[in-house]
C-alpha positions as CSV (number, residue, x, y, z in Angstrom):
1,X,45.9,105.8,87.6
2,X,47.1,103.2,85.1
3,X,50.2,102.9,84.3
4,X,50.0,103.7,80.7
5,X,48.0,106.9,81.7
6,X,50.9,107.6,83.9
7,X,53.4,107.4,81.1
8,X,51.4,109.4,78.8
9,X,51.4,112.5,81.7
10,X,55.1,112.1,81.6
11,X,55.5,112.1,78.2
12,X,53.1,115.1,77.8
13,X,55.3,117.2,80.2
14,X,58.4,116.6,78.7
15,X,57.5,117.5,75.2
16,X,55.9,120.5,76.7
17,X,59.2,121.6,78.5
18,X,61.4,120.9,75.3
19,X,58.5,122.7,73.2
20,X,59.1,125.6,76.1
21,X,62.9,125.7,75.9
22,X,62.9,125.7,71.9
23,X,60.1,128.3,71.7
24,X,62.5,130.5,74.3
25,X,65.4,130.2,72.3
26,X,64.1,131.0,68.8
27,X,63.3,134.3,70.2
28,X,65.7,135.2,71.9
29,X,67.6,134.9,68.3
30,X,64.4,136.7,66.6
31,X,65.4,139.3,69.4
32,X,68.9,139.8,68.3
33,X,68.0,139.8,65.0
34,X,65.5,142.4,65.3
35,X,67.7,144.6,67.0
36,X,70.4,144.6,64.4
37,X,67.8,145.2,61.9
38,X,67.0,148.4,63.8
39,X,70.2,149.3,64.1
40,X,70.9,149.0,60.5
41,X,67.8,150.4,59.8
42,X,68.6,153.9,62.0
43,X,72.4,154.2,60.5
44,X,71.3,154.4,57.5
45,X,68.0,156.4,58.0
46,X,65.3,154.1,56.7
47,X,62.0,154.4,57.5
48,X,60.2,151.4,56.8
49,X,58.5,150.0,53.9
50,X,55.1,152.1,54.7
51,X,56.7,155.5,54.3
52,X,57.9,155.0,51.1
């Protein structure tokens, strides 16, 4: 394998492993957020844009 082609299999992996961890964070913070919303949502009795 040349070494360009080597370097481009390197590059590829790394942008998939950042592309993994930012992908992994932004929902984990969709999560949280999402889960306040339901809580918000249950306080004060709200049952969704559909049953109104």
């Amino acid at each position: 394998m040349s070494a360009i082609a080597q370097l481009e299999d390197v590059s590829d992996e790394m942008i998939y492993a950042l592309a993994r961890r930012v992908i992994i964070c932004s929902m984990r913070e969709f999560d949280r957020v999402w889960e306040s919303a339901n809580k918000i949502c249950d306080r004060y009795q709200v049952k969704g844009i559909a049953a109104s």
